[in-house]
C-alpha positions as CSV (number, residue, x, y, z in Angstrom):
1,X,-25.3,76.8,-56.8
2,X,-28.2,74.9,-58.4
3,X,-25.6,72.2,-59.5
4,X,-24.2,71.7,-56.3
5,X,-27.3,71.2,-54.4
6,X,-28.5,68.6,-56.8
7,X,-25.6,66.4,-56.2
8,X,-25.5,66.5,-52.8
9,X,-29.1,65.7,-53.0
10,X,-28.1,63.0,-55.2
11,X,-25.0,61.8,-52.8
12,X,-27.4,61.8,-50.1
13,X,-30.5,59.4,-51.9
14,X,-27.5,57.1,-53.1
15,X,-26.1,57.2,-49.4
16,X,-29.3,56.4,-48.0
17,X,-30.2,53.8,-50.1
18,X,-27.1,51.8,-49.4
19,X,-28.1,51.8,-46.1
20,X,-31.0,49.7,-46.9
21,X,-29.2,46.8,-48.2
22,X,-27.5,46.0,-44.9
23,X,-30.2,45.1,-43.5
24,X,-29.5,41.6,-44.8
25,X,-26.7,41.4,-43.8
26,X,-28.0,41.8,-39.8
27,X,-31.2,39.7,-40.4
28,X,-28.7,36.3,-41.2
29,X,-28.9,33.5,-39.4
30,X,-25.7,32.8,-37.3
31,X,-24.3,29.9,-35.1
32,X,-25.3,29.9,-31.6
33,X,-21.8,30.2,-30.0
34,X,-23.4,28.8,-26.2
35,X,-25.3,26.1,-28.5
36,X,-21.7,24.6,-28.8
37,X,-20.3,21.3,-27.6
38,X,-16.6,20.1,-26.9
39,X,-15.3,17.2,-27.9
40,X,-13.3,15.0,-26.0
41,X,-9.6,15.4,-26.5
42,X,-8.1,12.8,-28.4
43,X,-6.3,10.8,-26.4
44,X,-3.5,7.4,-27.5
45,X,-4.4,4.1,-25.5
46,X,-1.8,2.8,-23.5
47,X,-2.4,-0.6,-25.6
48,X,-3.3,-1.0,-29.1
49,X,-5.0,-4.3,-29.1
50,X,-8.1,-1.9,-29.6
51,X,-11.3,-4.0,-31.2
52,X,-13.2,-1.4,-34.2
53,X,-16.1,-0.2,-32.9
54,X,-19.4,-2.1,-33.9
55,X,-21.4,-0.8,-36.9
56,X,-24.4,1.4,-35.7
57,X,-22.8,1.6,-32.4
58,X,-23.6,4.9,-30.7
59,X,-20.7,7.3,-30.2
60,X,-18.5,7.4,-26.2
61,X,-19.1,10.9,-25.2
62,X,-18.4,12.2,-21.8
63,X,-22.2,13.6,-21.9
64,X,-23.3,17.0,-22.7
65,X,-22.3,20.4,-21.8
66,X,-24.9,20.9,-19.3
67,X,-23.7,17.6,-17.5
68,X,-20.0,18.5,-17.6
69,X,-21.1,21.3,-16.1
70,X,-23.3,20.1,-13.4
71,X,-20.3,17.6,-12.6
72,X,-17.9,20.4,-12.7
73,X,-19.7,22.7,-10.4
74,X,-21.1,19.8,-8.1
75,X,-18.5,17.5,-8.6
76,X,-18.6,13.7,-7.8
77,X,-15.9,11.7,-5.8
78,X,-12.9,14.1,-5.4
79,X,-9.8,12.8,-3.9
80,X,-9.5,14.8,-1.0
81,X,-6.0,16.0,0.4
82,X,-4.3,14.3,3.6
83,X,-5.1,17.9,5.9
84,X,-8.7,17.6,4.4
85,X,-9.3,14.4,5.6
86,X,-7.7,14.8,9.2
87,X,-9.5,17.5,9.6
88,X,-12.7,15.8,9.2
89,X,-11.8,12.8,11.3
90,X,-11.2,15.0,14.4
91,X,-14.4,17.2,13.5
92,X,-16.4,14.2,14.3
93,X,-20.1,13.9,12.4
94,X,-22.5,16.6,12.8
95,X,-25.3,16.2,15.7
96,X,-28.7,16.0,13.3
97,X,-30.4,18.9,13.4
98,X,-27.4,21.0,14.1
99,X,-28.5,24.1,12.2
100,X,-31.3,24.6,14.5
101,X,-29.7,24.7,17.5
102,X,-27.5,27.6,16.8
103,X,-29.7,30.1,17.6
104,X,-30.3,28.3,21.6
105,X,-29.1,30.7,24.4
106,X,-27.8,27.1,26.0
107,X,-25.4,26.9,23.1
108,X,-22.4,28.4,23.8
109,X,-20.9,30.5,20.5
110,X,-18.4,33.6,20.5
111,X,-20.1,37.0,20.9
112,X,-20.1,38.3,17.4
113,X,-22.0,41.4,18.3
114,X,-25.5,42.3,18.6
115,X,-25.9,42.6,15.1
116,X,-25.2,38.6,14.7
117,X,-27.3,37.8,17.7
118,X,-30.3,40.3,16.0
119,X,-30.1,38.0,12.6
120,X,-29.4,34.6,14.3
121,X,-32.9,35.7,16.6
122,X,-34.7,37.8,14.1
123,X,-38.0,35.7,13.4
124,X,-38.5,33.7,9.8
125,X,-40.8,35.6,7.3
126,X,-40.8,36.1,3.5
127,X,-38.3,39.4,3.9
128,X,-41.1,42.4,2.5
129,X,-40.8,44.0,6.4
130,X,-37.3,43.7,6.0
131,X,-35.5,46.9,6.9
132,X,-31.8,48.4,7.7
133,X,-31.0,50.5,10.5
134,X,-27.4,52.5,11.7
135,X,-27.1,52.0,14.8
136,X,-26.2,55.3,17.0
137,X,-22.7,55.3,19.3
138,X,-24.3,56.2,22.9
């Protein structure tokens, strides 16, 4: 019984102390995946009369992640469909200050309910007052 006791005593110090080693193995340094950058696609010229590039020249990128993004999400000139653009010819240009007139009782608007008309005339503030109410079928 003795016997058996010392080696799982023994199994257990060995098992424990290979747990220590991985902790090396966590602590690595590894790549930042989001750190990453694409590179262009490689693309063949339509012509090959293509002059080398000048010595010390800096390299043609499309700019950095963070501006492909920004472009992506904001976008520059987009070619905008035939239905797009007719639509926006007979919409006319906005009157300025548009957005403030919405909430004018002289504007006329479809009734939406008295829970639109609460928000649309529910006074500015910073939103800590703010509070939800059911209201009741009577």
């Amino acid at each position: 019984m003795r016997k058996i006791a010392l080696t799982a005593l023994v199994l257990a110090a060995g098992s424990l102390a290979a747990c220590s080693t991985l902790g090396s193995v966590r602590s690595r340094q590894r790549p930042d995946e989001f750190a990453v950058q694409r590179e262009a696609p490689l693309v063949v010229p339509p012509d090959f009369q293509l002059v080398p590039p000048a010595a010390g020249a800096p390299k043609p990128t499309e700019g950095t992640a963070a501006e492909q993004a920004l472009q992506a999400l904001f976008g520059g000139t987009a070619p905008r469909s035939q239905v797009e653009t007719t639509t926006l010819r007979r919409a006319g240009t906005p009157e300025i200050g548009i957005r403030s007139t919405v909430g004018d009782p002289g504007t006329y608007s479809v009734d939406k309910g008295t829970a639109t008309r609460a928000i649309v005339q529910a006074p500015e503030g910073d939103g800590q007052a703010a509070r939800a109410a059911i209201p009741t079928q009577g």
